[in-house]
Residue frames relative to the residue before (quaternion, step in Angstrom):
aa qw qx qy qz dx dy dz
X 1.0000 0.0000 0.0000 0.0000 0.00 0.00 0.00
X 0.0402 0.7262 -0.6857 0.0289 3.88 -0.79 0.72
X 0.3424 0.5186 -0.7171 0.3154 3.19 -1.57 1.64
X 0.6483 -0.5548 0.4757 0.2134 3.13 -1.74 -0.07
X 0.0492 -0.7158 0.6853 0.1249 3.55 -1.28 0.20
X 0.0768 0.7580 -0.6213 0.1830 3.49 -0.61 1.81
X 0.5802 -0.1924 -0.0855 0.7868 4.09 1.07 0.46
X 0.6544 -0.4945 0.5587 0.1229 2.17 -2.38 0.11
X 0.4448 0.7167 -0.3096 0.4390 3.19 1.67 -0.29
X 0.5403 0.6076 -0.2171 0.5402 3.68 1.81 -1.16
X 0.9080 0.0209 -0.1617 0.3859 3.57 1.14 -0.73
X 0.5515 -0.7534 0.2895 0.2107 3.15 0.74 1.50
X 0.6365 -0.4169 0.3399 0.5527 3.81 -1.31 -0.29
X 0.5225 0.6215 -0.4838 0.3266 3.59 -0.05 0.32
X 0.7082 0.3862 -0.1586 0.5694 3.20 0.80 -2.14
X 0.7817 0.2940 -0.4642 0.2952 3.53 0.08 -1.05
X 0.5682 0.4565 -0.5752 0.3714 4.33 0.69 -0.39
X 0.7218 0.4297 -0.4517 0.3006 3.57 0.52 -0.31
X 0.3647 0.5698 -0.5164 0.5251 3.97 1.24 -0.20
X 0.8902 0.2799 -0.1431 0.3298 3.78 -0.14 -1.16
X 0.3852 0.6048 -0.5750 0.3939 3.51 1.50 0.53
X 0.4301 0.8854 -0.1326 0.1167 2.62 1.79 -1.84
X 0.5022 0.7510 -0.1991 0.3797 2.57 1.33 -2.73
X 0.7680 0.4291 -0.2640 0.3954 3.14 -0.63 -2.55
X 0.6778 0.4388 -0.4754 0.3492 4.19 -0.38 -0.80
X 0.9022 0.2029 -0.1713 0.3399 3.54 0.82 -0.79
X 0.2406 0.5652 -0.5950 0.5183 3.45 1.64 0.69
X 0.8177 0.2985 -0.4139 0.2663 4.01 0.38 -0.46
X 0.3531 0.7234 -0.4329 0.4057 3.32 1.80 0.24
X 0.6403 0.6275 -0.1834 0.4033 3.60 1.03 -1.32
X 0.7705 0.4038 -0.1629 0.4657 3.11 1.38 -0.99
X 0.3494 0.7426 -0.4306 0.3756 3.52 1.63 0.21
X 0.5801 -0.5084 0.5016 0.3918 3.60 -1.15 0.05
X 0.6370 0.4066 -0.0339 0.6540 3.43 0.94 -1.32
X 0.1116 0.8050 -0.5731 -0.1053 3.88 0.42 0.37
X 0.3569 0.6808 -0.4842 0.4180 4.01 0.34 0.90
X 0.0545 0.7374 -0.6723 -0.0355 3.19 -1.64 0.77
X 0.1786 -0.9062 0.2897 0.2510 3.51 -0.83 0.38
X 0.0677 -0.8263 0.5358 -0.1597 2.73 1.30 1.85
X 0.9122 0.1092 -0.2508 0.3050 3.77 0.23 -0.45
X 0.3164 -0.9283 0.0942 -0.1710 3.28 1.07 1.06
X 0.6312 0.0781 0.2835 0.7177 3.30 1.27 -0.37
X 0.5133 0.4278 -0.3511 0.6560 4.10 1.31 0.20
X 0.0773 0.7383 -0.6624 -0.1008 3.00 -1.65 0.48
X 0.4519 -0.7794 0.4211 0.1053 3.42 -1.44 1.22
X 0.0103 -0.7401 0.6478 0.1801 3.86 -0.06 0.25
X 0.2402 0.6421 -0.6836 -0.2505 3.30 -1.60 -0.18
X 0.6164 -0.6512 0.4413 0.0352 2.49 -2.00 0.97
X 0.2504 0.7681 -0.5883 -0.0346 3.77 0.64 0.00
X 0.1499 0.7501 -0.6363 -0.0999 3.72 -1.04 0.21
X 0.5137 0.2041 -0.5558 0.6208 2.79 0.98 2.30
X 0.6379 -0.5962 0.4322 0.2256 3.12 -1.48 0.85
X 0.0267 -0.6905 0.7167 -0.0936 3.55 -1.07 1.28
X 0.1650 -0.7588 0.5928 0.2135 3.47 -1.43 -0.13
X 0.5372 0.6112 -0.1395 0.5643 3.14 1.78 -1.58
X 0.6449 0.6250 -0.2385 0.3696 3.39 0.49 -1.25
X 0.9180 0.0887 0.0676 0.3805 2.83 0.05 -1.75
X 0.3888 0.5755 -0.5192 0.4980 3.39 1.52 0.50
X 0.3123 0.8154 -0.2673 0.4075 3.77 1.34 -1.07
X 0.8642 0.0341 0.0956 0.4928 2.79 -0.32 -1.82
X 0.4668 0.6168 -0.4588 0.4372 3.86 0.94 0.62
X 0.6543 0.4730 -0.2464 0.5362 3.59 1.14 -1.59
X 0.6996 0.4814 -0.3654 0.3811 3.75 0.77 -0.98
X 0.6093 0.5298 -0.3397 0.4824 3.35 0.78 -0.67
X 0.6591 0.3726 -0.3799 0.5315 3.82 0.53 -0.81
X 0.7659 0.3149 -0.4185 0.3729 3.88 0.06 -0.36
X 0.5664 0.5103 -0.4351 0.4791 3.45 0.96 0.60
X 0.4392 -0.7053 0.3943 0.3925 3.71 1.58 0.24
X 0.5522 0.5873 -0.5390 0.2441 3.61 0.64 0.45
X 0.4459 -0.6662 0.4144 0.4309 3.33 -1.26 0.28
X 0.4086 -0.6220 0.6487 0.1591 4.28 -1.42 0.49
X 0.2460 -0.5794 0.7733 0.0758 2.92 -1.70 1.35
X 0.2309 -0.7594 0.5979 0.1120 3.13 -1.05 0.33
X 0.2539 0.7584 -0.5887 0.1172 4.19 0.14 0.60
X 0.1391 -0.7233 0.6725 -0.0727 2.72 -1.49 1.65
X 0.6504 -0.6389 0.3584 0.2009 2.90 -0.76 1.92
X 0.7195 0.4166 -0.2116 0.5138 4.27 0.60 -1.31
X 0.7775 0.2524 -0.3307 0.4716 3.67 0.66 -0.23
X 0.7434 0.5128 -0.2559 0.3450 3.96 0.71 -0.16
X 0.7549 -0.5136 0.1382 0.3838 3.50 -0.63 1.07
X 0.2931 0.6897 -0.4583 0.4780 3.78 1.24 0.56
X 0.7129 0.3251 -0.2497 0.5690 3.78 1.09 -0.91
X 0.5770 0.4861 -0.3795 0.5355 3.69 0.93 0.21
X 0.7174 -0.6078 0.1886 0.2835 3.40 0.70 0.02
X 0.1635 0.9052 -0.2555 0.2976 3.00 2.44 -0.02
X 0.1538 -0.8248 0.4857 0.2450 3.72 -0.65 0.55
X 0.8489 -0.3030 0.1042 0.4203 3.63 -0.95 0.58
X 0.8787 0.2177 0.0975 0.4136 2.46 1.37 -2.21
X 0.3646 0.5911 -0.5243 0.4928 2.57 1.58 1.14
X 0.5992 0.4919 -0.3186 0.5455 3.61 1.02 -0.99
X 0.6457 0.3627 -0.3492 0.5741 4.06 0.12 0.03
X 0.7446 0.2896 -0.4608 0.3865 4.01 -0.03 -0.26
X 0.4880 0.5935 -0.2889 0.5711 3.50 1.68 -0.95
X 0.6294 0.4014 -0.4257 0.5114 3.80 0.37 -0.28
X 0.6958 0.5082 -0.2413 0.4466 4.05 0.79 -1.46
X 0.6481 0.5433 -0.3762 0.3786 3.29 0.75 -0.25
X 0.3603 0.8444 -0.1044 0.3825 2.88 1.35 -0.87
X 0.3056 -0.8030 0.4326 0.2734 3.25 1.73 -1.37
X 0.4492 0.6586 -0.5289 0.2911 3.57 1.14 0.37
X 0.3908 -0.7142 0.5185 0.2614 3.48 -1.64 0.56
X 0.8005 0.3046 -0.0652 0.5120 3.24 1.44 -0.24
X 0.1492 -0.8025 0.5754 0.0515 4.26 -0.54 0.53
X 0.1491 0.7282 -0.6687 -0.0203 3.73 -1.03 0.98
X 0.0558 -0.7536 0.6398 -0.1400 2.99 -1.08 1.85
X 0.0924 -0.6977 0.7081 0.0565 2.61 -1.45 1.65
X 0.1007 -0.7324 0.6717 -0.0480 3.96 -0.83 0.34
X 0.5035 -0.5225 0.6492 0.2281 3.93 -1.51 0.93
X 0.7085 0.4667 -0.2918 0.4417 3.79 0.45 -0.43
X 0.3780 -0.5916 0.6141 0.3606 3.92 -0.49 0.85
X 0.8719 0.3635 -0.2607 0.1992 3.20 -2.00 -0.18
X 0.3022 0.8299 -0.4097 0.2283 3.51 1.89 -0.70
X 0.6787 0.5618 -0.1951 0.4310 3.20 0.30 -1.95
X 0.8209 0.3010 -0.2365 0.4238 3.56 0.20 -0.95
X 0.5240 0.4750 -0.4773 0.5215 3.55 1.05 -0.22
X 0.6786 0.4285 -0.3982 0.4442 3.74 0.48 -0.93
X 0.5408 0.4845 -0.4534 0.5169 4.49 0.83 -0.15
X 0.8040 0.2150 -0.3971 0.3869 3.81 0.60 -0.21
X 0.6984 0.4435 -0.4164 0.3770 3.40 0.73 0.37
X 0.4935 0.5548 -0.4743 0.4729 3.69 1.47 0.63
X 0.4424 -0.5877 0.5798 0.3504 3.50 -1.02 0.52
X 0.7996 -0.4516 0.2580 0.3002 3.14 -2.13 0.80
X 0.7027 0.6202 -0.1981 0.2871 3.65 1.15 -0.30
X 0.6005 0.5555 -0.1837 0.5450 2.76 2.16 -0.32
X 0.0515 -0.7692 0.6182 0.1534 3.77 -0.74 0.10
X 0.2287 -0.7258 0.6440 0.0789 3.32 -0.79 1.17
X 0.0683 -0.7586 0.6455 0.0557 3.70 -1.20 0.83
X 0.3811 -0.7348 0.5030 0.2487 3.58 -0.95 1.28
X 0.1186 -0.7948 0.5856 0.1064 3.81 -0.81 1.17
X 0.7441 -0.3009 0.0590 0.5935 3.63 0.92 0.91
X 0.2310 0.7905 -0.5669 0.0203 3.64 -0.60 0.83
X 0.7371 -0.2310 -0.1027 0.6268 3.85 -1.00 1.70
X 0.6728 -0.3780 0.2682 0.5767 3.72 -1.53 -0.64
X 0.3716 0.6883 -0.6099 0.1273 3.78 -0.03 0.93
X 0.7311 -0.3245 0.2556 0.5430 3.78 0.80 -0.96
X 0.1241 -0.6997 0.7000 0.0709 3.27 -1.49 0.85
X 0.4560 -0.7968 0.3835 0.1011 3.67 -0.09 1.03
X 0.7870 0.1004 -0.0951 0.6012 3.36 0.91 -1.31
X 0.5373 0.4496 -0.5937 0.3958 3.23 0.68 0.79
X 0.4391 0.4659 -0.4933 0.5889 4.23 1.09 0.06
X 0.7352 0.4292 -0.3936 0.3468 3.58 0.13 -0.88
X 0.7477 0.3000 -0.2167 0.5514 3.93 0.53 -0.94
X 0.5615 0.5083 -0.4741 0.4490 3.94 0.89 0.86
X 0.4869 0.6708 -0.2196 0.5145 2.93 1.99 -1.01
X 0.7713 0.3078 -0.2152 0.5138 3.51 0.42 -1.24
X 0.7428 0.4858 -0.4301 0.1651 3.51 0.37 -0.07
X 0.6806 0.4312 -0.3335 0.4895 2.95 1.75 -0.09
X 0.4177 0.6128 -0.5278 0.4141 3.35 1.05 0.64
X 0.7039 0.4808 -0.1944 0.4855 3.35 1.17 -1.40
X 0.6284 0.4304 -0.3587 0.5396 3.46 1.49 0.23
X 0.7904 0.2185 -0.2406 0.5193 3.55 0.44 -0.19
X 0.7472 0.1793 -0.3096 0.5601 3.54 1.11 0.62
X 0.1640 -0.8480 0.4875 0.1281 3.39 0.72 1.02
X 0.6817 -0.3922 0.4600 0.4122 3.88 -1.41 0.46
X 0.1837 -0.6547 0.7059 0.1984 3.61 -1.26 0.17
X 0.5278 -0.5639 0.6135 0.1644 3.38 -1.47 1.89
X 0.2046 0.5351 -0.7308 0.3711 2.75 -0.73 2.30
X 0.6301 -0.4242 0.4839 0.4347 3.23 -2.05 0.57
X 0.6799 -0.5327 0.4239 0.2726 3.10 -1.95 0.77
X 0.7175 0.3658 -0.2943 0.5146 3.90 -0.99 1.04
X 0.4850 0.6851 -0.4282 0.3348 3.45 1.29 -0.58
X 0.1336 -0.8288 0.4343 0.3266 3.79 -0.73 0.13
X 0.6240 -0.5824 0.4232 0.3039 3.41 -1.09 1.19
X 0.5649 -0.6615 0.4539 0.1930 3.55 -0.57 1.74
X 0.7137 0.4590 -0.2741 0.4525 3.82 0.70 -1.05
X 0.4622 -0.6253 0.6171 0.1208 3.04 -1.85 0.56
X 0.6041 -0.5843 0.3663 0.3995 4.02 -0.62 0.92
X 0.4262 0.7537 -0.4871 0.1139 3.46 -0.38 0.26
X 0.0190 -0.7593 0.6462 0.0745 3.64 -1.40 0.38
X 0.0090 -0.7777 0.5255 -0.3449 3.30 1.30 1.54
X 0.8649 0.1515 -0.0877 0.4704 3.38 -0.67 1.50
X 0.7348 0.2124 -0.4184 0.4897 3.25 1.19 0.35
X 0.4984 -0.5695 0.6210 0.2040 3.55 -1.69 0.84
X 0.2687 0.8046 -0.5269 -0.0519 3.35 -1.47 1.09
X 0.1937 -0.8337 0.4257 0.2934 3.13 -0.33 0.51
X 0.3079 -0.6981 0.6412 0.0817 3.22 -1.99 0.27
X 0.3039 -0.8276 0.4288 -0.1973 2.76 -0.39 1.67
X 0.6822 0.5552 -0.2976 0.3713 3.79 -0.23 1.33
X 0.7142 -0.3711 0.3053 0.5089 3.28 -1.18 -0.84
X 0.0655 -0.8989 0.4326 0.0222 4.21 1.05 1.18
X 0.7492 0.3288 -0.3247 0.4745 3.65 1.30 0.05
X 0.6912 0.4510 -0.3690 0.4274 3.16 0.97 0.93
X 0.4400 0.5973 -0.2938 0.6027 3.47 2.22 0.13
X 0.4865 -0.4985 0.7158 0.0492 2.68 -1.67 1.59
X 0.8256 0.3100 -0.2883 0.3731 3.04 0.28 -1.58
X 0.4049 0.5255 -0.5391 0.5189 4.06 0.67 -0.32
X 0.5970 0.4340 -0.4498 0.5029 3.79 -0.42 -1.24
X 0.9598 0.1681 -0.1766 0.1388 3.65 -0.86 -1.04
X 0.5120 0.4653 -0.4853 0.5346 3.08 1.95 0.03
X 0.6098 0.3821 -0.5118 0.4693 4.04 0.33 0.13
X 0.4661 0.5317 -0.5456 0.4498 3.86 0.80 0.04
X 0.6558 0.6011 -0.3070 0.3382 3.57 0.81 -1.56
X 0.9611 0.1820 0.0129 0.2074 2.92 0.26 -1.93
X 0.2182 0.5842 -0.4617 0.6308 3.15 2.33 0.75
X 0.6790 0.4082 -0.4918 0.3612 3.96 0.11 -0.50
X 0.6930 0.5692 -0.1621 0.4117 3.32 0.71 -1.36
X 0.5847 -0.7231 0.2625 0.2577 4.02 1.28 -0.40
X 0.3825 0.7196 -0.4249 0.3940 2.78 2.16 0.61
X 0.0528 -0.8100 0.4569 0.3638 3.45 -0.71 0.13
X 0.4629 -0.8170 0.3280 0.1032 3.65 -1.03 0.75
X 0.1302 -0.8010 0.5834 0.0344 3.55 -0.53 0.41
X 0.1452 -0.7619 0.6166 0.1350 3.89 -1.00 1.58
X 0.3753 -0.6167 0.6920 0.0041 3.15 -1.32 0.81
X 0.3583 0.6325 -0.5192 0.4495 3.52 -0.51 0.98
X 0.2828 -0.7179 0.6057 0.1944 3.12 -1.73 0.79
X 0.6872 -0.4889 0.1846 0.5047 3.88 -0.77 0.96
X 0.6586 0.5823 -0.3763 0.2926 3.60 0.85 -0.84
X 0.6919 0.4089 -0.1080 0.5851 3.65 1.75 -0.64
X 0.7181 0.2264 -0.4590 0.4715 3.11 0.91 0.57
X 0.8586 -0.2230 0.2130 0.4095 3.69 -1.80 0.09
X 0.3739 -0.5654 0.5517 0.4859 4.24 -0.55 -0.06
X 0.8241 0.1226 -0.2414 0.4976 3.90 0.71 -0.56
X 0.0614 -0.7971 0.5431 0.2568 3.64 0.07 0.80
X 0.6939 0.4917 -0.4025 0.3388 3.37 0.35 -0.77
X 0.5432 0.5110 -0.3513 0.5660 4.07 1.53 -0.40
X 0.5500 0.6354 -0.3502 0.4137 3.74 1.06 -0.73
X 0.7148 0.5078 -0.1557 0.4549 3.35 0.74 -1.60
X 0.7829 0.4831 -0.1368 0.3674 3.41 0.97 -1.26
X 0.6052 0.5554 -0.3403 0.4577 3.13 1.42 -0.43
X 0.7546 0.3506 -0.0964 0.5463 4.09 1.03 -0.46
X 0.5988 0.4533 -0.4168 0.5121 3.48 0.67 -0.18
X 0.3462 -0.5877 0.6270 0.3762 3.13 -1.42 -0.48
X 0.6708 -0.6049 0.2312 0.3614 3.52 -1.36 0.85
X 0.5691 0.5690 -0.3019 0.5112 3.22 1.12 -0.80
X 0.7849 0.2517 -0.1995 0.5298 4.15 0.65 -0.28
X 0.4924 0.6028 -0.4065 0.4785 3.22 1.49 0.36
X 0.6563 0.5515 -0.2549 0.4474 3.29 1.01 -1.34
X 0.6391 0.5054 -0.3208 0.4829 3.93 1.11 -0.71
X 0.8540 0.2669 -0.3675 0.2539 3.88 1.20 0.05
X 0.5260 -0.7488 0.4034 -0.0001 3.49 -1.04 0.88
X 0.1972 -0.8274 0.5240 0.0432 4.06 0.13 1.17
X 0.3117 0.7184 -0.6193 0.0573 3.55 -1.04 0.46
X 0.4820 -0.6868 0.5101 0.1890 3.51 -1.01 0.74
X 0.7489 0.3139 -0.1254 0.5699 3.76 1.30 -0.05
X 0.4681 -0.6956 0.5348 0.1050 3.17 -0.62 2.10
X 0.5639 0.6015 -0.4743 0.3087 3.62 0.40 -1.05
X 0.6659 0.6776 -0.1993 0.2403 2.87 0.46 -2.33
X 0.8090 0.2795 -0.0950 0.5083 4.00 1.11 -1.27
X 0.4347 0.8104 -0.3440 0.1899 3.26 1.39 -1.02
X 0.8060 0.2212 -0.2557 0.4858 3.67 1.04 -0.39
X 0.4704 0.6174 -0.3590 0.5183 3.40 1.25 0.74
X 0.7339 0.5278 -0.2366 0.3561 3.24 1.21 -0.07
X 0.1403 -0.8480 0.4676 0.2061 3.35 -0.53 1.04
X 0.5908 0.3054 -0.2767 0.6937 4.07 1.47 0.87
X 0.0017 0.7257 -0.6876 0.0235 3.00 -1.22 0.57
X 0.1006 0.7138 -0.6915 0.0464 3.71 0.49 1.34
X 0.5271 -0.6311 0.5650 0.0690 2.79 -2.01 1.13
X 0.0122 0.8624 -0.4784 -0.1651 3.39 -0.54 -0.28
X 0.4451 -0.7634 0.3099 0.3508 3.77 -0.30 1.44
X 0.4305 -0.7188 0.5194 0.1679 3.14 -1.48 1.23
X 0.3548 -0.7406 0.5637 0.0882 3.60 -0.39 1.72
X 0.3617 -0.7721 0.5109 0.1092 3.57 -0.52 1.61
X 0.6171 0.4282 -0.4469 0.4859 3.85 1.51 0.31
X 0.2421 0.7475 -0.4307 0.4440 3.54 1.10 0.77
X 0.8671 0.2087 -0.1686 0.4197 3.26 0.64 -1.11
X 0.4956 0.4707 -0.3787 0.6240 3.17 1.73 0.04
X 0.5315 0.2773 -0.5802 0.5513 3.53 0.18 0.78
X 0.4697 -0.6642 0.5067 0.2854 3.86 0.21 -0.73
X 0.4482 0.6750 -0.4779 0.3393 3.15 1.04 0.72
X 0.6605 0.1667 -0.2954 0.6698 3.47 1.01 0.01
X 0.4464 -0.7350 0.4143 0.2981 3.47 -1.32 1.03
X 0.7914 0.0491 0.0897 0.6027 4.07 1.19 -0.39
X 0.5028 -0.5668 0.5884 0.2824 3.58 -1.13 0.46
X 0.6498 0.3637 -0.4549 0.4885 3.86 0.47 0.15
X 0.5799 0.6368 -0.3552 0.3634 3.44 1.15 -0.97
X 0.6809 0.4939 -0.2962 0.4524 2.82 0.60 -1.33
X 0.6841 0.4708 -0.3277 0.4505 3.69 0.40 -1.28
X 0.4718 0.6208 -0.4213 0.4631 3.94 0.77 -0.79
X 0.8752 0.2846 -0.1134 0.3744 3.61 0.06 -1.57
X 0.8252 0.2256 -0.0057 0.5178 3.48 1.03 -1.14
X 0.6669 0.5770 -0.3174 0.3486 3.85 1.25 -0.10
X 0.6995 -0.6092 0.3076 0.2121 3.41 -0.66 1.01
X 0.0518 0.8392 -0.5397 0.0416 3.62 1.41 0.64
X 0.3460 -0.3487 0.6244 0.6073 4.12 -1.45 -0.01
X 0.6605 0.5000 -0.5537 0.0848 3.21 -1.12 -0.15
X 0.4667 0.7668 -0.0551 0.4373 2.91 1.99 -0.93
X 0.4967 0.7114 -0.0984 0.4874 2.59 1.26 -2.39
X 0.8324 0.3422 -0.1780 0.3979 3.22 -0.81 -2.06
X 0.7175 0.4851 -0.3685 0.3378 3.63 0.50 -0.24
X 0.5887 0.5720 -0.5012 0.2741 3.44 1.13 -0.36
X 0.7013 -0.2417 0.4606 0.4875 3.27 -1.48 -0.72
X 0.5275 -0.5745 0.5522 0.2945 3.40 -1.68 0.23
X 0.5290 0.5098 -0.3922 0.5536 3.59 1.25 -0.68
X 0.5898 0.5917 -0.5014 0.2251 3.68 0.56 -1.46
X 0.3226 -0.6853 0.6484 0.0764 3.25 -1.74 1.08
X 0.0834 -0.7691 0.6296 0.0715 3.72 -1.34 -0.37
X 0.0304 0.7898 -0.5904 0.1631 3.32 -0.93 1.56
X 0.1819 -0.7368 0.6501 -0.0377 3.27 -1.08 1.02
X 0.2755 -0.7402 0.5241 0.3186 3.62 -0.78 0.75
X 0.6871 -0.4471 0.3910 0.4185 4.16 1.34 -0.04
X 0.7070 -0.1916 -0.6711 0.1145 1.71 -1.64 1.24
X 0.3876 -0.6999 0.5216 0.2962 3.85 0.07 1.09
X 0.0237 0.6977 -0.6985 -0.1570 3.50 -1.41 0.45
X 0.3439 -0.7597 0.5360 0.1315 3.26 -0.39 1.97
X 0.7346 0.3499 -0.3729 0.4461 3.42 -1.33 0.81
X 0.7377 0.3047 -0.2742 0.5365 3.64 1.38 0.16
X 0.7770 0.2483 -0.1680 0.5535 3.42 0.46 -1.21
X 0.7429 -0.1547 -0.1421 0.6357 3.81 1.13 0.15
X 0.5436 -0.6274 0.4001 0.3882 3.07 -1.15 -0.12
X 0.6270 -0.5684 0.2884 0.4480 3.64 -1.10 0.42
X 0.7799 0.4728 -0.2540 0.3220 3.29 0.86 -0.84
X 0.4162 0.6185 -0.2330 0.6244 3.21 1.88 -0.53
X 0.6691 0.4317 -0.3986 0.4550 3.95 0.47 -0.64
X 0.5734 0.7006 -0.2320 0.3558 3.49 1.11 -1.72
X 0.7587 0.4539 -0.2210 0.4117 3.31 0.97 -2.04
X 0.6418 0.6121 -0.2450 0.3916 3.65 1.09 -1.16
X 0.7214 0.3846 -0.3356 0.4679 3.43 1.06 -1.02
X 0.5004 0.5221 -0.5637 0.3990 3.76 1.17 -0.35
X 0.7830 0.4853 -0.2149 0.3243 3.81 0.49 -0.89
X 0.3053 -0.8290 0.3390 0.3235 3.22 2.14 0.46
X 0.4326 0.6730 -0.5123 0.3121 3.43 1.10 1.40
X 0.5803 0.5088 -0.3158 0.5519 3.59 1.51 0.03
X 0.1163 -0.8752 0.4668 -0.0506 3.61 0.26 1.60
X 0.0424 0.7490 -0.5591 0.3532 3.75 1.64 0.82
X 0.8322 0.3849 -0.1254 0.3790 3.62 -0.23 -1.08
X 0.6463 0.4277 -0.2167 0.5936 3.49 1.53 -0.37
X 0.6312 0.4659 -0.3217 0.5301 3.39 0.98 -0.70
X 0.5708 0.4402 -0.4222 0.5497 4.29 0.87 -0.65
X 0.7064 0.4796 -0.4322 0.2903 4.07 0.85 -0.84
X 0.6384 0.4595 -0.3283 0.5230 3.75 1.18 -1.35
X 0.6769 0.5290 -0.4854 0.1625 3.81 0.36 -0.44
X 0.6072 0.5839 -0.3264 0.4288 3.38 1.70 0.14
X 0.5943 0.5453 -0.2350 0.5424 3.32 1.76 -0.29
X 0.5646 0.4646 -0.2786 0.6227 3.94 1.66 -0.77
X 0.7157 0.2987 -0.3253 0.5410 4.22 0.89 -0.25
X 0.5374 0.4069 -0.5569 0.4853 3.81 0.94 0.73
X 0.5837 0.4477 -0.4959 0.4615 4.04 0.82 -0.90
X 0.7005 0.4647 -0.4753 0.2597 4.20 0.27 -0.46
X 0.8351 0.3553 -0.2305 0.3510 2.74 0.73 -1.03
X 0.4091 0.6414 -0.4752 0.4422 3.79 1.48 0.43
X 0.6080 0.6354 -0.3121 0.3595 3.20 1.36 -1.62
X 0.8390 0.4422 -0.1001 0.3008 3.42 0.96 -1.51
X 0.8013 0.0823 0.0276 0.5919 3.01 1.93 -0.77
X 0.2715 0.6921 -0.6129 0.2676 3.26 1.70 0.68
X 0.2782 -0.7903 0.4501 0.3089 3.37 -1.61 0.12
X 0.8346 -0.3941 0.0772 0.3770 3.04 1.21 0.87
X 0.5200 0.6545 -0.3704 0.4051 3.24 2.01 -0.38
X 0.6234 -0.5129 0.4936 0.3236 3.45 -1.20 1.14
X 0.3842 -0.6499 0.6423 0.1322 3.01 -1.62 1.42
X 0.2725 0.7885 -0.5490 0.0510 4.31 0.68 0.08
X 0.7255 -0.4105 0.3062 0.4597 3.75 -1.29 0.41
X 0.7865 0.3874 -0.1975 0.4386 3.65 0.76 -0.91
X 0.4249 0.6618 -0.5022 0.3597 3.68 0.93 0.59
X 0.4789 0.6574 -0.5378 0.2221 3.38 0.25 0.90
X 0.5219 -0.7075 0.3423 0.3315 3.47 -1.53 0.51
């Protein structure tokens, strides 16, 4: 199969449950001794970030090597872009090159998709986070971890397939932060409005859209539109929730003046134990990273949750290397069986 993954909106409830059946075949690759397949073999993967990731693009480096392909590696501060090079010179000069496959991440929305029409049909270009427009497989491996947390795998031999169908039908989560400047917010409500969760933002007016409710409506569909829900006051939902994703609080926020102080903010919208003690026992907590403890939760509150394996940060960095093998197999696998004994 050759195409692209630039939102998730592009692949609807169909494509994404099949990305995250996907998931389950290679969360058990990961767990091999030998954690490698050579499903992509003879493929090679560049990514492009010409903004700085670690999570991202370590992610999608490690996935790409346990799929046996080979990895360009282009870094935006050391490569003829700072000589004066244009984009699209630095992206046909990269295709030539012979790659089957392009992850671009870029501070500018829309990058990625300009960079899918100027690759020929042989390439597939995945978006790894571009300005506050969408990050795809980071909705997609938040997506799977709380499925894979509230429907856990069933203890079967390896290759077996998991009897259940994606779904987060019936739970309520909220998302909590700076939601008009997240990619990731954008694509985990892409995710989990497909999948039947139903969702509630959290945000004060200064972080979210000028029309949220026109914001929401204009990209969702109506049927996953209707499941989300705006309030300016955490209190108000906090025990109704069965997620509580966080979202990191960008200290140039308040130098613009959209939030009035780092205590404020933490007063109205920051994970305090007090907070804490109020959730549900089921309640979870996810952060796409880097957490800044003492704002978006507290340290000791983070500490207490992960002892109770309710702070799924550390699970969500583990599937996101197992949700960037299903893309890029999806997009450029060549077809070689994925069985227990495929190993190198």
């Amino acid at each position: 199969m050759s195409g692209h993954l630039l939102t998730l909106e592009e692949l609807g409830t169909e494509g994404i449950s099949e990305l995250l059946a996907l998931t389950d075949r290679f969360v058990e690759v990961g767990q091999r001794p030998i954690p490698r397949v050579p499903a992509l073999r003879g493929r090679t993967v560049a990514t492009l970030f010409f903004e700085e990731s670690t999570r991202t693009r370590l992610a999608f480096e490690t996935a790409a090597k346990r799929l046996s392909a080979d990895v360009l590696t282009f870094s935006a501060s050391s490569s003829s872009l700072a000589k004066g090079e244009s984009l699209r010179d630095t992206v046909e000069t990269i295709e030539a090159m012979g790659v089957d496959a392009m992850v671009v991440r870029h501070r500018s929305s829309g990058v990625p998709a300009q960079v899918a029409r100027w690759v020929g049909d042989g390439v597939s270009v995945l978006n790894g986070g571009d300005g506050w427009h969408a990050h795809p497989t980071q909705g997609l491996q938040d997506a799977y971890t709380l499925w894979r947390h509230f429907c856990p795998m069933p203890d079967e031999p390896p290759g077996t397939a998991a009897p259940d169908v994606p779904t987060l039908a019936g739970r309520r989560i909220g998302i909590v932060g700076d939601i008009v400047h997240s990619r990731v917010a954008r694509s985990e409500i892409e995710a989990y409005t497909a999948l039947g969760a139903s969702i509630v933002l959290v945000a004060p007016p200064t972080l979210l859209p000028a029309q949220p409710r026109e914001w929401i409506d204009g990209w969702l569909p109506p049927d996953d539109a209707k499941r989300v829900e705006i309030t300016h006051h955490l209190d108000d939902v906090l025990d109704e929730l069965d997620v509580v994703g966080l979202l990191r609080c960008q200290r140039e926020r308040m130098i613009d003046g959209l939030i009035g102080s780092i205590p404020e903010y933490v007063a109205r919208y920051g994970l305090t134990f007090e907070r804490a003690y109020r959730l549900r026992r089921s309640a979870v907590v996810t952060h796409p990273g880097p957490m800044n403890r003492g704002i978006e939760i507290a340290g000791d509150t983070a500490e207490d949750l992960a002892a109770d394996g309710r702070l799924l940060v550390t699970r969500q960095v583990t599937y996101g290397v197992a949700v960037r093998m299903a893309a890029l197999f999806w997009l450029v696998g060549s077809g070689t069986a994925l069985g227990a004994d495929d190993r190198d």
